[in-house]
N, C-alpha and C positions, 0 to 999 in steps of 0.2 A: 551660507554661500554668498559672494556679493555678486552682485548684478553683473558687471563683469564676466565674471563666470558662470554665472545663468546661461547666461548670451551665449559662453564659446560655448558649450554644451547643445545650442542651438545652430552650432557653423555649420559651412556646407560639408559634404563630406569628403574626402579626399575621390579620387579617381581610382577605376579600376588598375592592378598592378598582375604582373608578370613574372613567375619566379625564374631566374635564369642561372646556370651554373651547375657543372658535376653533381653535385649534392643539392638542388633543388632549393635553395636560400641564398636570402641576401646576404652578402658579407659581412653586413653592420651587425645585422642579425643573431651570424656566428661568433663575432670578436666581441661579441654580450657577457655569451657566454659558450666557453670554447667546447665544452663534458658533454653537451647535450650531445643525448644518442641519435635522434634524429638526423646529428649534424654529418654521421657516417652510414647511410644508409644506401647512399651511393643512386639514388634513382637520378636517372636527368633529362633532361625535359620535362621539371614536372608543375604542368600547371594550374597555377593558383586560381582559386576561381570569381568572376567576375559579378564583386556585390550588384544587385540590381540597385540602380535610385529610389531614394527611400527621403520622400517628402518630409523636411520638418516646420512645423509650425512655431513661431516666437512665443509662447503661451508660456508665460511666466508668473508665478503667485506666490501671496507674501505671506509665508506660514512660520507662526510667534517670532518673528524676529527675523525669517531670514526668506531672499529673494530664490523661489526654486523654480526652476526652468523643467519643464514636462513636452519637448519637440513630439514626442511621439503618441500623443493620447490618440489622436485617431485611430488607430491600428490597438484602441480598445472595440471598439466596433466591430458588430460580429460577421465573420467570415461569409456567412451565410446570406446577408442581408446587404453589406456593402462592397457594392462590386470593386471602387477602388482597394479593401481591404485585399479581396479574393486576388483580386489582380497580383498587388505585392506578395501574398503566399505563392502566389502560382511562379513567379518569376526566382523567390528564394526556395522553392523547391529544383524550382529548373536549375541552378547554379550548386544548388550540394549536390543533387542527383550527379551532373557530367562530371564533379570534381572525385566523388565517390567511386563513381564508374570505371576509372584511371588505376584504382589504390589496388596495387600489386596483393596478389592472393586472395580478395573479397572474392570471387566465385568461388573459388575452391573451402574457404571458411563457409560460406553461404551450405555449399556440401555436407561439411563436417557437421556443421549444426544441425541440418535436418539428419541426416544419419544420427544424431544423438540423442532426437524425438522419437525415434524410431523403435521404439518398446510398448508393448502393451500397459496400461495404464487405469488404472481403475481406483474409485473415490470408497472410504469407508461406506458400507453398506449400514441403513436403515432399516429397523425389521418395523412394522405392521401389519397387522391382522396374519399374522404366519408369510407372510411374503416379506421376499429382501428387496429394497431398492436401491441400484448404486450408478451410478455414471461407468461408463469405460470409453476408451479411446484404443483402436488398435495399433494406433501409432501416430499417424501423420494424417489423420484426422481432423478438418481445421476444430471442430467443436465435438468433446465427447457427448457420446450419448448415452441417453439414461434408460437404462434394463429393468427389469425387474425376476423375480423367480421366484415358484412357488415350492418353499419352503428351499431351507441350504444345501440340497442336493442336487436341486431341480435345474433344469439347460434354461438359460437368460434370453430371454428375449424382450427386443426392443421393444420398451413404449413409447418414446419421445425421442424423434433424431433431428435434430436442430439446422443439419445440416441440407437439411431437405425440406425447410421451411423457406416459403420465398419472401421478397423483397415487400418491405411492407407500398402500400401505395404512395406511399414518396419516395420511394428506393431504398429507405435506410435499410441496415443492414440487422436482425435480428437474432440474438444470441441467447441462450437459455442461461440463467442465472441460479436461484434458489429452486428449493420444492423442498414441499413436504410433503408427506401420506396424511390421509384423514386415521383416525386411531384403527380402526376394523382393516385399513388398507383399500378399501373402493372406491375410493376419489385420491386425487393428486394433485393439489396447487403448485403453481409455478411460477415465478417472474420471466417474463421477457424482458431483454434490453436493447437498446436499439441504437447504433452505432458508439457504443460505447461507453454511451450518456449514465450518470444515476438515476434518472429517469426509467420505472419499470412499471409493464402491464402485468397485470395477475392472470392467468387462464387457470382454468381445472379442465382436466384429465381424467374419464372415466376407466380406470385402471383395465377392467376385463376386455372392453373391447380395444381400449388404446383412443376411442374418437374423444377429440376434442368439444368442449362443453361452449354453450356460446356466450358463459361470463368473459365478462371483457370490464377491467377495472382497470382506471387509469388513475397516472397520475401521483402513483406509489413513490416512493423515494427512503432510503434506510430504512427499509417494512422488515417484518417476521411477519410469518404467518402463524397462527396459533387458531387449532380445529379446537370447536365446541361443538363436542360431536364429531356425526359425520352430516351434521346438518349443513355445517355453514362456519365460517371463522372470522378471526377480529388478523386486522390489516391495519396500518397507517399510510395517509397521503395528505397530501399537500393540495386547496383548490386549484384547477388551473390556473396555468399563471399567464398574463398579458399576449394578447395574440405576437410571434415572432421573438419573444422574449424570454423562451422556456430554456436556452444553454445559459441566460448569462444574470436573468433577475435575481436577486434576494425572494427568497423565499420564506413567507411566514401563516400561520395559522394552521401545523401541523395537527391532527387529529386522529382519535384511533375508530375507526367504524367498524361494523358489524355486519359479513355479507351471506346473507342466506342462499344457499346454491341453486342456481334456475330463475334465480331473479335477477333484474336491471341493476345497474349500480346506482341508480336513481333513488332503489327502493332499500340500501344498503341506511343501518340504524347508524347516527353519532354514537359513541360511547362518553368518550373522556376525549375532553378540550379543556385551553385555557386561554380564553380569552381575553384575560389580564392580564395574562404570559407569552405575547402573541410570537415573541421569538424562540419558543421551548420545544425543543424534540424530543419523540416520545417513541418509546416503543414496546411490546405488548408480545408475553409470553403464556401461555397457560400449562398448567402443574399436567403428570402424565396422566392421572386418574382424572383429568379433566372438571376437578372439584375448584380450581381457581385459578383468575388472570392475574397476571402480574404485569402493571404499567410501570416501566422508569422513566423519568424524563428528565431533560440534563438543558443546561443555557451555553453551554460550550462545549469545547472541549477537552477542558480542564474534569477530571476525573472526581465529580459532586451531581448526588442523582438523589432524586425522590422518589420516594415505592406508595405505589396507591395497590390495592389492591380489591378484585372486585368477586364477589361470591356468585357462582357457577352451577349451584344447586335447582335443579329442574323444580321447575312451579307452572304456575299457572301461566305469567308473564314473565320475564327477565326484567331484572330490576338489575338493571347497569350503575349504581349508588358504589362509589369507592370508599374505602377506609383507608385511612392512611395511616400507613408503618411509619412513614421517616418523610413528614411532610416538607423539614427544611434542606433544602440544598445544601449540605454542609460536610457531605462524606460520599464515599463510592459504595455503591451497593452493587451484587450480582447475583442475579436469583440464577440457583443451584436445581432445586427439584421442590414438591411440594407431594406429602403422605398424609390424606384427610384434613384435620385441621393445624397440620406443621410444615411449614415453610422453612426451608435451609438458604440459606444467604452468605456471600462473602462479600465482606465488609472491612474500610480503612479506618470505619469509625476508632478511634482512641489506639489506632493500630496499623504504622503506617508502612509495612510488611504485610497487612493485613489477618485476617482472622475467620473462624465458620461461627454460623450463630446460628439458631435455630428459632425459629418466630410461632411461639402457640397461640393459634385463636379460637375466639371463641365458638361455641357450635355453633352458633348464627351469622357468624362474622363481626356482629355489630356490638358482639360484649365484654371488648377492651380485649388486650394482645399481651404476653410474655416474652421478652426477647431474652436469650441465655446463650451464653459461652459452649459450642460442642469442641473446638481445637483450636487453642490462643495464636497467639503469632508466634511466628518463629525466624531466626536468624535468615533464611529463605523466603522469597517473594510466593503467597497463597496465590495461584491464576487463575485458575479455575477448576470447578467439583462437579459430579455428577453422581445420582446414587445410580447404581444397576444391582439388582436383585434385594438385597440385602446390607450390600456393604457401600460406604465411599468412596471413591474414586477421586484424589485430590489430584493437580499438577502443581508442583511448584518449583519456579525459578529459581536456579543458582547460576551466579556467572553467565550468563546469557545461554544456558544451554536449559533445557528443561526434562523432570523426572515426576515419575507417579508414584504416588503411597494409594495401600488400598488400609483401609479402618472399617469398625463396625459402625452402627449409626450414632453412637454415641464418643466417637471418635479414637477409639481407642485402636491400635495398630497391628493391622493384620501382616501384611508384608509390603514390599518395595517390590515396584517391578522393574529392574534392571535390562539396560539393554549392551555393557561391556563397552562403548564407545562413544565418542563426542559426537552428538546429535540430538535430536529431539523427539520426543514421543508423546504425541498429541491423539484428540479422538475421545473413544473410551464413551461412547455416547450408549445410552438404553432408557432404562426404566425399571423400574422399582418392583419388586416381587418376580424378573426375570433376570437370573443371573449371566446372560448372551451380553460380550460388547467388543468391540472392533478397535481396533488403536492402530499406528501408523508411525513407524520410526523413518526418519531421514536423516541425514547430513548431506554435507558440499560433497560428497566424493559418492552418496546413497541415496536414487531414490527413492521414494517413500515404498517401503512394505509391509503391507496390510497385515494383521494377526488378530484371529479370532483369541477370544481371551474367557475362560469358563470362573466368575469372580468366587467360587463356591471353594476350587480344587488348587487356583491358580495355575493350571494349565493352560499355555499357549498355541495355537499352532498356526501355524501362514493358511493367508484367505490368499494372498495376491503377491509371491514376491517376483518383483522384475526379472526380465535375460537379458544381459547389455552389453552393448560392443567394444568395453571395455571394462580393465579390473580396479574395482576399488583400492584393492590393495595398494595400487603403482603410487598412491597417491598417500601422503601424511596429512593429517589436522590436527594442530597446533593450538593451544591456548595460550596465550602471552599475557604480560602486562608491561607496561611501559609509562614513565612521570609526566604527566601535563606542568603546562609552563607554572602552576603552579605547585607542584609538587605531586598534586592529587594521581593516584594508580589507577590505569583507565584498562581495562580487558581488551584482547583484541584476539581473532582468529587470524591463522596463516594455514592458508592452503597450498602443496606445492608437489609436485611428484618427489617420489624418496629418493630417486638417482640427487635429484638437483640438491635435496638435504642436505641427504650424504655428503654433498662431495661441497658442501658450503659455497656454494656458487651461486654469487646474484644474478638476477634475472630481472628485465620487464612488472612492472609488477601495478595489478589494478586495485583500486583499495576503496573502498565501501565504507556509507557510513550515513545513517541519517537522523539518531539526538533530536527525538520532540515527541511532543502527545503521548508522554508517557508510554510509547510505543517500543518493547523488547524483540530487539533482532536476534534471533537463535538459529542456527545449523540449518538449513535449507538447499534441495539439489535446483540446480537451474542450468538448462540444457548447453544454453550460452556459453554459461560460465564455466562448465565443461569444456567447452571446445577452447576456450583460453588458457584453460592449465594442458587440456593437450596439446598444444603447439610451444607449449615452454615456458608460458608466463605464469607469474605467480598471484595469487588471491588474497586480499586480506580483509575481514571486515572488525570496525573497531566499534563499538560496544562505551559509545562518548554518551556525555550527558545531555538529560534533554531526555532521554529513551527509557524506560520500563524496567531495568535490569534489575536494578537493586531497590527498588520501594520509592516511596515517595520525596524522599533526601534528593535520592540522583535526578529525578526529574525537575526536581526544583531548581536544583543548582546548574538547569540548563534551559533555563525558561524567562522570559521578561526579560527583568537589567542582567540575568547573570549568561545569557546570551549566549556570549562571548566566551563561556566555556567551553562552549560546543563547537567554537572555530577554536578553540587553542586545543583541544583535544583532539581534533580530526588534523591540525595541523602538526603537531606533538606527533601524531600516530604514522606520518609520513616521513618525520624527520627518523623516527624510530627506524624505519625499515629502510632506510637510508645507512643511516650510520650502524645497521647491526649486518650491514651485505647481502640481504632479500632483497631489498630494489636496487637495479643497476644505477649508476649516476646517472641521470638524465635520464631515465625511464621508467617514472613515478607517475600512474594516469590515477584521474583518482573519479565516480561517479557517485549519482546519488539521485535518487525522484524525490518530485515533491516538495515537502521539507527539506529532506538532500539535495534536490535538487537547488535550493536555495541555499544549502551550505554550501556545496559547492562553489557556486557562484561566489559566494562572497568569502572564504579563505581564496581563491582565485585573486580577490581583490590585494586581500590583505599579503600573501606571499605568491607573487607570481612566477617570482623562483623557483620555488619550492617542484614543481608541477610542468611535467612535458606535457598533458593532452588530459583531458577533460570533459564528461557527459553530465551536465546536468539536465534532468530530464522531468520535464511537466513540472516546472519549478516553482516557486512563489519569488519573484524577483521585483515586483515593486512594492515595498513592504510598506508605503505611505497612503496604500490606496485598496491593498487588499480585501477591506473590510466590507469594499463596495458591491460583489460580486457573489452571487449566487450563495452558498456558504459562509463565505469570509470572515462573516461575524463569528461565528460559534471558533474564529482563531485568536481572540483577542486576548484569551489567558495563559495562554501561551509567547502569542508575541505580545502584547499591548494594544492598547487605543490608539492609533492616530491619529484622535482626537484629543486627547490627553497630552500637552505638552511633555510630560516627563516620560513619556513612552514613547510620543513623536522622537524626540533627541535619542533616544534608544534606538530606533529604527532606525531614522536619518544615518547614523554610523555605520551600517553596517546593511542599509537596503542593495542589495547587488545593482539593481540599476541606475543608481544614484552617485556608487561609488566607486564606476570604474576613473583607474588612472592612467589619462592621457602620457603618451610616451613611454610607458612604463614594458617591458618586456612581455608578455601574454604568451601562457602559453596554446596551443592549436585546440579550439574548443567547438566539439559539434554538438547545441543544443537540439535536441527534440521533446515533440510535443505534440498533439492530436488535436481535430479541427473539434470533435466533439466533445471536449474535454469540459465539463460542466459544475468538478470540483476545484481544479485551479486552472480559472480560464485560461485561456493562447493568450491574451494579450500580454501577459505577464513575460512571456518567452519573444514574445513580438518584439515587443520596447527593445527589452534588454539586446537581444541581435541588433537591431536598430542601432541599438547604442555604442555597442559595440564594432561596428563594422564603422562609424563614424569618429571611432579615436584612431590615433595611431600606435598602435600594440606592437608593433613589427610585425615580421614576414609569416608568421603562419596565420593558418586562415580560420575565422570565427563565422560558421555555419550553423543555417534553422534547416531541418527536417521536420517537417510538417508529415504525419498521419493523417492518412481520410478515412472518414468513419470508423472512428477511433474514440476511446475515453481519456479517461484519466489511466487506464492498466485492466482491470477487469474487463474480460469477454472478450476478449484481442484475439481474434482465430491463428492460429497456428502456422499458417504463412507469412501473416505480418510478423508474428512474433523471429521468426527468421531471419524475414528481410531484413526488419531492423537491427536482428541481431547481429548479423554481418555487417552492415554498413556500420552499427558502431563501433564493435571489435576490429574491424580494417581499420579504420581511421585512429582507433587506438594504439594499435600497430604499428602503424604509420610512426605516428611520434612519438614513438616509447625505443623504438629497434629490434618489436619482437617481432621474428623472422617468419614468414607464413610460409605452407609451402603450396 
């Protein structure tokens, strides 16, 4: 970039503006582009809403070669601590909130959506010690709560209701996360989270009478809980980190500790550190027979993990000495279950579909190991396994949708559990010498329903299936595929009610997609997203690269330099629903969190044609800086170094906030994002509105929605999730043409 344009990048920014006219837009605006549907929507008087000022600083720096203007760093600053920061949120809340408030049908969507929460709800159940433990929600619930019942006949009563936990002494808001049973069932760990944050306290739960224990372990962060015993279990955390600086520091010196029940976390043992590897995250499983722990630990998030393993046999003293399976980071590992001295694994080692292995040790642990082949790879993605009773329980990916085979331990093939439709069938959780296990099928148009599953007879029958105030049937799901700009065949789902099928009628249409971290998107209900195919719009989620679906190839060829397939493919996948008459002209919105959230952003950049209206949401949007922030590092093998020149200029191209285009047509985009969001900070979402609200895009309006006491997504009680969901879907609305009522 030449200084020059550093600088305009740094201009002031225009003045608040006024939309005026029948149809709510400027005229330059319209005669852009005449198709858009927004352009007949016919609302009038409808006004635009007024950017608050938004400070920039001339802060300009010279990275390999080239002069880059950053006006907006301050507003990395955390909300919490800088009141000029707080200030600016509060002001661009004020300004989407009144503009929000206006948008024809939002109450009544606001309705629809809770009406569609509005079903009983309940989590695969856990069996220990003869007791089941499962969450339920009877509907509109902000936070399920977790039951328990003695033995599967018996009436659930509550032992943890979340909802009736108060405000911790700062106010934050506190939400129940994980748990586990201790093996017998008489104890119960649990994470707490607290406004949303990755940050989680540990409590135990004395099952019989319900009271809370007064372990209080802080400081947890991507923990498992794994009982030795029911004495006491192994956790991961992180030291404190810098007073004021727990949303937004880098975190390093992960450890896996040892917490005896009734005691201080003070008096909690280290296990397994590395403190040569000060930036490696670890986390800690133990086999069901409680004969061994399994530590993996990973330097990113690129899918390459190390297996230590530590022996569990009662003695005198615990002797916490690991042995290590697979010392080098150089493959994916994922421990399956462990039967005396055999440990089952899935592994990409020499198998990039992946594969089961079986790991014999010795009877002492410490006299050498045999790793062997139990079921090679196959043309389908291995996800993951579980033994119950007897047999295994594998999952494995096709096409972005997901199925289960059951085999004996030696992998040989008992039967396939089918479920007759496009969706997903996950769960299938137990243990070994008890053939009991729970599975959970959903898709877009089903939520999930629970089936007890006997793995001896292969009889199934329903633990949990929903009643809902509508019929799946009304409704098609589709699997498609369609050519990326390179040729490449990319999978995509269409969701859309049968009338509109049938009768090949385009429509409004939202389209999904988020291509990274080797992360596979398959069939999932969401309440939301519900209420936008019952008002007429159509759903689509595309299955680009960058994502999990098909092994290690696809992820690759959406990752680092090859980036940019995962904008031609979610851009490809718009143009498809375009030209096959699914999306109306001019009524293609397209959303994405996170990583999506950052694709979004930046196809936005590269076609802003393409796209009426727009959520990218808790996004990574300055991609030259990400690395700096609480996590960020463990993203660098995925996006790059921007330290690394050759990865810089990777970025640099295609950082959403780097490469909006002044003048260029935009289309109406409401970012949101949460104040406590501790995996991809606010600022990220900050800058980018900042920046955005400082070019001239034309006439529709680029809006932050800021969450309080919020995360990254997890632990979001059931009200916000509404709220938000209507103010997004209105606004989506809004600039698409689809008709609320």
């Amino acid at each position: 970039m030449a200084r020059e344009e550093a600088e305009a990048l740094a201009a002031p920014v225009r003045g608040p503006s006024t939309y005026t006219g029948t149809d709510g837009v400027q005229p330059s605006t319209t005669e852009r582009n005449p198709e858009r549907a927004w352009d007949k929507v016919g609302i009038t008087a409808f006004s635009a809403p007024h950017y608050p000022p938004t400070r920039r600083d001339s802060l300009i720096e010279h990275q390999f070669g080239e002069d880059l203007a950053d006006p907006y760093r301050w507003l990395e600053a955390d909300v919490r601590s800088s009141p000029e920061v707080a200030a600016w949120v509060a002001q661009q809340n004020a300004a989407s909130s009144a503009y929000l408030a206006q948008l024809p049908g939002r109450d009544a969507l606001r309705e629809k959506i809770r009406s569609l929460f509005a079903y009983e709800r309940f989590s695969l159940p856990r069996k220990a010690g003869g007791r089941y433990f499962y969450t339920r929600n009877s509907g509109l619930q902000n936070q399920a709560v977790l039951q328990v019942r003695e033995g599967l006949a018996g009436e659930g009563r509550v032992l943890v209701d979340p909802n009736a936990w108060e405000a911790g002494a700062d106010g934050g808001l506190r939400t129940l996360d994980a748990w586990v049973p201790s093996p017998n069932g008489h104890l119960l760990a649990l994470t707490q989270q607290r406004d949303g944050s990755d940050w989680r306290t540990v409590r135990v739960v004395e099952v019989a009478s319900g009271r809370m224990l007064e372990d209080r372990l802080e400081w947890a962060n991507d923990t498992a809980i794994g009982w030795v015993g029911d004495a006491g279990f192994l956790y991961a955390r992180y030291p404190e980190p810098p007073a004021g600086e727990a949303y937004r520091a880098q975190v390093f010196d992960k450890a896996i500790w040892f917490h005896r029940v009734g005691t201080p976390q003070s008096a909690d043992v280290r296990v397994y550190a590395t403190p040569e590897h000060r930036d490696w995250n670890h986390r800690v499983s133990v086999s069901s027979d409680g004969r061994w722990a399994v530590i993996l630990s990973s330097a990113s998030t690129l899918p390459r993990r190390t297996v230590q393993v530590i022996s569990l046999a009662r003695g005198k003293a615990q002797d916490w000495t690991p042995v290590p399976i697979a010392p080098e980071m150089t493959d994916d590992w994922k421990f399956v279950e462990g039967v005396g001295d055999r440990l089952w694994f899935i592994t990409n080692a020499r198998a990039p579909h992946y594969r089961l292995v079986r790991v014999d040790l010795g009877r002492s642990g410490k006299g050498g190991f045999a790793i062997s082949d139990v079921i090679g790879e196959k043309d389908d993605t291995l996800d993951a396994g579980r033994i119950v009773g007897n047999r295994l329980i594998l999952s494995y990916l096709q096409h972005g949708s997901s199925y289960a085979v059951v085999t004996d331990l030696k992998g040989r093939p008992k039967r396939a559990i089918t479920v007759g439709a496009i969706g997903a069938a996950s769960g299938f959780g137990g243990r070994p010498g008890d053939p009991e296990t729970f599975y959970q099928f959903s898709s877009f148009n089903q939520p999930s329903a629970i089936f007890r599953l006997d793995t001896r007879t292969g009889a199934a029958t329903p633990f949990a299936v929903p009643h809902l105030s509508f019929n799946p049937d009304d409704y098609i799901v589709e699997q498609r595929s369609f050519p990326s700009r390179d040729g490449t065949k990319v999978p995509m789902y269409v969701v859309r009610k049968r009338s509109l099928a049938a009768a090949n009628r385009a429509a409004p249409a939202l389209l999904y997609g988020y291509g990274g971290f080797d992360v596979a998107l398959t069939p999932g209900y969401s309440a939301v997203r519900m209420a936008w195919l019952e008002a007429g719009g159509v759903f689509a989620l595309a299955n680009i690269r960058g994502g999990g679906e098909f092994g290690r190839a696809w992820y690759d060829a959406g990752r680092l330099a090859n980036k940019q397939n995962s904008f031609d493919d979610f851009i490809a996948a718009g143009e498809y629903l375009l030209k096959e008459g699914i999306a109306a002209k001019g009524g293609l919105a397209i959303q994405g969190g996170s990583n999506g959230g950052m694709l979004v952003a930046a196809v936005i950049n590269q076609r802003p044609d393409l796209f009426a209206a727009a959520n990218p949401d808790v996004g990574v949007m300055d991609m030259l800086r990400f690395d700096r922030f609480t996590s960020g590092r463990f993203w660098v093998d995925d996006y790059g170094s921007p330290s690394r020149e050759a990865d810089w200029r990777v970025l640099r191209a295609y950082s959403p906030y780097h490469n909006i285009r002044p003048r260029a047509d935009y289309p109406a985009i409401l970012v949101t994002t949460a104040d406590t969001d501790d995996r991809v900070v606010p600022a990220h979402s900050f800058k980018y509105v900042a920046a955005l609200q400082a070019a001239d895009l034309g006439a529709r309006p680029h809006l932050l929605r800021v969450e309080a006491q919020a995360g990254h997504g997890p632990g979001k009680p059931v009200d916000k999730v509404i709220a938000n969901g209507a103010d997004v879907l209105a606004f989506l609305a809004r600039w698409t043409g689809l008709a609320l009522e």
